[in-house]
N, C-alpha and C positions, 0 to 999 in steps of 0.2 A: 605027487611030487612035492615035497618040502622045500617050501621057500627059502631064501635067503638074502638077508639085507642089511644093511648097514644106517642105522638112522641118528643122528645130530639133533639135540633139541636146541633150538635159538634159545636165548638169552633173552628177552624184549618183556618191556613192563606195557600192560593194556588198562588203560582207565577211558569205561563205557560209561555217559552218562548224558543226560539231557541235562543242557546249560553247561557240561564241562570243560570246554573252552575258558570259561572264568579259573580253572585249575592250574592255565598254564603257567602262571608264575610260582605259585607251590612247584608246582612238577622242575621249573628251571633251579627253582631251589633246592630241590632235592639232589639234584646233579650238582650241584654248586657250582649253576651259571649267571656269571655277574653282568656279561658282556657278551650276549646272544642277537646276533643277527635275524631277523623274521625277512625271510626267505618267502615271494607271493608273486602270482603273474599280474601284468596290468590290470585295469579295471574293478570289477569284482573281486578279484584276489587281490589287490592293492586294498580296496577299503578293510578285506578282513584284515591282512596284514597290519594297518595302520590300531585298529582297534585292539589285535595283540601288543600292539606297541603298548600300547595304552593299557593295558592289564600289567606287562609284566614293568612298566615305569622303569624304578633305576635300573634293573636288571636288564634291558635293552639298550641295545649296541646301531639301534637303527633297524629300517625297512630297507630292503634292495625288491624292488618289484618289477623285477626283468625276465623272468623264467618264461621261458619260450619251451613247445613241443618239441620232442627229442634231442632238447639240452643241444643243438647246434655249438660246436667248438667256441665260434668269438661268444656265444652266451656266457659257456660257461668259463671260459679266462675273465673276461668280467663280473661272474660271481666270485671266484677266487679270488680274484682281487679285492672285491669288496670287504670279503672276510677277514681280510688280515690285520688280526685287533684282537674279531673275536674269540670268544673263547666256548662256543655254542653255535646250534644251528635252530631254528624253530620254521618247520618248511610248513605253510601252509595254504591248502589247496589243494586241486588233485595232482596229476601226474605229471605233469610239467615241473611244478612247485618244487614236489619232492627227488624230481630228476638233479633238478639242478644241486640242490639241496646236497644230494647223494654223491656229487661230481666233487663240491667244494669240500666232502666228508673226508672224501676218499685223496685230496690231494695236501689236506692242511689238519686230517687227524681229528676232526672235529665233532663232538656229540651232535647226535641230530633228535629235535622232538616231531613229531610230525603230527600235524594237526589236519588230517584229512577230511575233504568236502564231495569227493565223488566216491566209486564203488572198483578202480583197477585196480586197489589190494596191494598198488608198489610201495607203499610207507610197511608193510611184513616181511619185505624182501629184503635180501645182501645182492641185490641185481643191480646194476650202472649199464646207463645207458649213454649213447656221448653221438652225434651226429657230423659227420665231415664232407660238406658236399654232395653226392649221392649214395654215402658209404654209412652205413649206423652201425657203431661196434658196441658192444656189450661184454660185460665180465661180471665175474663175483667178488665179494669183497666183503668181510665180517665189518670195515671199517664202516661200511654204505649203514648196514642197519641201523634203525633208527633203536635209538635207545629206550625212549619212550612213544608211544601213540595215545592220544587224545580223541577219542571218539565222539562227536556230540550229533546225533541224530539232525538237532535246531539247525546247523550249520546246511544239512542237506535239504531245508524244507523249500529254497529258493531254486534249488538243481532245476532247470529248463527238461520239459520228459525226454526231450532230445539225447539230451546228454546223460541222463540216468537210463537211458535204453542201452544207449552205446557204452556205455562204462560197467553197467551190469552184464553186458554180453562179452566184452573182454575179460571179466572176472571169471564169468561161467566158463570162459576158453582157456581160464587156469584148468579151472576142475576137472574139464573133460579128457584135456590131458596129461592130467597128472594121473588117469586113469590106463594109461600105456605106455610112460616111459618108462626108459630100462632102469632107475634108479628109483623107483617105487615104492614105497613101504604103507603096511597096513594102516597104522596111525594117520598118514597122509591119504590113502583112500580114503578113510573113515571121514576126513575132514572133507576133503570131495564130494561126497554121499550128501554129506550135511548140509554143506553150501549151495548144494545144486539146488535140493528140495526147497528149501527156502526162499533162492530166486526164482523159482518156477511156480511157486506160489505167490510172493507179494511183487514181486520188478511188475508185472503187466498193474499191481495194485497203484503202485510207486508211477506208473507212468500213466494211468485214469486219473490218478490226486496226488497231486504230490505234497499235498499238506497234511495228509496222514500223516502224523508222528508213526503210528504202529509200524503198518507196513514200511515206511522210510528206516527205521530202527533194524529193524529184521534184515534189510540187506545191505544193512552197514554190516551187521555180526557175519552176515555172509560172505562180503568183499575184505572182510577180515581172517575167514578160512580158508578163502580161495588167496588169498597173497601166501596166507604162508606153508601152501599145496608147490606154490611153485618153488620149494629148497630141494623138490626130487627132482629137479630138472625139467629142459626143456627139448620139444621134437620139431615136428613139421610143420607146427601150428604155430608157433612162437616165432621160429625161424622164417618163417616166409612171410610174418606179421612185419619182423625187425629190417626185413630185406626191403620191402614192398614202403617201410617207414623212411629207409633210405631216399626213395624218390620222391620224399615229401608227400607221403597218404598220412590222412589222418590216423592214430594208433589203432582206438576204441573201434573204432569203424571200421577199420579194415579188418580187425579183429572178428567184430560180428559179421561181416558179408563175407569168410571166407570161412568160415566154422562151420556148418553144415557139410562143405564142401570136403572138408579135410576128413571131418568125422566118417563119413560115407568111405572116405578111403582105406582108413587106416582102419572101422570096425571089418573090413575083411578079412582080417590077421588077428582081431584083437575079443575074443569071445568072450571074455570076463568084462571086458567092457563094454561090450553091447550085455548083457545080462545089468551090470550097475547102471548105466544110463537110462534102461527101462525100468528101475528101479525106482529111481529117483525123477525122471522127467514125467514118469507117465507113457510111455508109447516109445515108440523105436525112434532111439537118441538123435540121427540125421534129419527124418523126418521132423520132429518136433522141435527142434532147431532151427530147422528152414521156416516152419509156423511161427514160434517166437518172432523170428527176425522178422517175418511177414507181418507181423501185430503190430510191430511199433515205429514208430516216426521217424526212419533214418535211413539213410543209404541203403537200398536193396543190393548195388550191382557196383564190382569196382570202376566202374566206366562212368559211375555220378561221382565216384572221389576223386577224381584223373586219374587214374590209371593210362599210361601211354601202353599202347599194344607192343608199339615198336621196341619194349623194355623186355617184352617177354623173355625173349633169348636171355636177356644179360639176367634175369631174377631165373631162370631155370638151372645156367652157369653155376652160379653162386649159390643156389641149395642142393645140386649133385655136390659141390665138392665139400660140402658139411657132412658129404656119408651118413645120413642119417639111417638107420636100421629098426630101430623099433618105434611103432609093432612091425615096420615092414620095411624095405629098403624102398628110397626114393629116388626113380630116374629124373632127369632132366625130361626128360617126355612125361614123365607124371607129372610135373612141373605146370609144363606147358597145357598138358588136359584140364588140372584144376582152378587154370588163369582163365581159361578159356571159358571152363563150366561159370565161375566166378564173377566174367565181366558180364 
């Protein structure tokens, strides 16, 4: 059978480099930003933020260091608001950072650099994500993509193994399934292929040291394949990531406790992708995923991120009526079995 597909290449400038963060006011300049907002969550992402302050000097427009997990509505009307001046966005941090980042892009037009510290790969994406209560809506937007990315290894040598376990297993939950959705293209396996091998070689390195530069580098370029794997779309794994995000679960986490889980479903349908997963992982792709998640320091079972049981129903609802199909159609009772296998 002769394939057929339709593929987009994004537009995004990538500068990898150890110490490249000191680039980011070059990089604002080259955009010709005079009046860039640095975009950072509390704490830790506050002090990097303030030190981009401090690089990019006249060329900043101020720190807003409010970026909350799944951009919650009042977050992000109050990043909008902040923005209004600028003429730039500089999001830096992980997925929070560049959520918000992404929301004020998409509503005021605005260049985004994104200066990423973890490994979920959303600074390659045209994805927005926006939170309202128990409801997270998502879309696509050429506006969200970040114009430039600044990669700097140094930035990730402080990552907690916690958080670089769970950040690198939500990146690999790009990969795994951009290996079965119906908008698939070669080029984007091949980035899949790549990304995976690499986290499945150094992430367990990354979470024994995390002051390896080497390994810390490698699955930077990783979470930088696996972001921009997800422009062929998204299935069952995403979907029930962003639903289950609704009720306030952690993203990365819920991401890696329910990956195994999904993968085991969907390789019944999906032969080319259990053939690539043992390619690349080493061993049969569920199994060896259940092991990773088993290796490292984080939530095993959704019932240690609160998961409420009594949610079941309403998150089986809400991914029957997404009709998802490939690799396989999904009931509401498949739903409910892989909540179940999960918790």
């Amino acid at each position: 059978m002769v394939a057929s597909f339709v593929h987009d290449i994004q537009g995004q400038r990538v500068v990898f480099a150890l110490g490249g963060v000191a680039r980011v006011a070059d990089e604002a300049a080259r955009l010709d930003l005079n009046r860039a907002l640095v975009i950072a969550t509390r704490g830790s992402g506050a002090r990097l933020g303030g030190r981009i302050v401090n690089i990019l000097g006249g060329r900043a427009a101020g720190l807003h260091a409010q970026a909350a997990l799944h951009v919650p509505k009042a977050v992000a009307e109050a990043g909008v608001a902040s923005a209004r001046g600028a003429d730039g966005l500089i999001a830096a941090g992980g997925g929070a950072a560049i959520g918000l980042a992404k929301i004020i892009a998409r509503d005021l037009g605005l260049p985004i650099i994104a200066v990423p510290t973890t490994y979920s790969g959303s600074e390659a994406t045209a994805i927005w994500g926006l939170s309202d209560g128990e409801q997270k809506f998502t879309g696509k937007d050429a506006r969200v993509l970040p114009r430039t990315i600044i990669y700097d290894p140094e930035l990730t040598l402080a990552l907690p193994a916690a958080i670089s376990a769970a950040s690198g297993m939500n990146a690999i939950a790009h990969c795994v399934e951009g290996f079965w959705v119906a908008n698939r293209t070669p080029f984007l396996m091949a980035l899949a292929s790549d990304a995976l091998l690499r986290f499945a070689t150094y992430l367990p390195r990354v979470v024994a040291d995390g002051s390896d530069r080497a390994p810390r580098a490698e699955c930077l370029v990783a979470a930088w394949l696996a972001g921009v794997v997800l422009a062929s779309g998204t299935a069952l794994q995403h979907k029930l990531a962003h639903v289950l995000g609704g009720l306030g679960l952690p993203h990365a986490e819920t991401h890696a406790i329910i990956l195994p889980h999904v993968t085991r479903f969907n390789l019944e349908a999906a032969t080319d992708a259990r053939t690539r997963l043992v390619a690349a992982l080493g061993g049969e792709g569920a199994d060896r995923l259940a092991q990773m998640l088993a290796g490292f320091p984080i939530p095993q079972r959704l019932s240690e991120v609160g998961f409420d049981r009594a949610k079941t129903d309403f998150v089986a609802q809400q991914i029957a009526a997404m009709k998802i199909l490939a690799p396989r159609e999904v009931s509401a009772e498949d739903v409910r079995t892989l909540l179940a296998a999960a918790y």
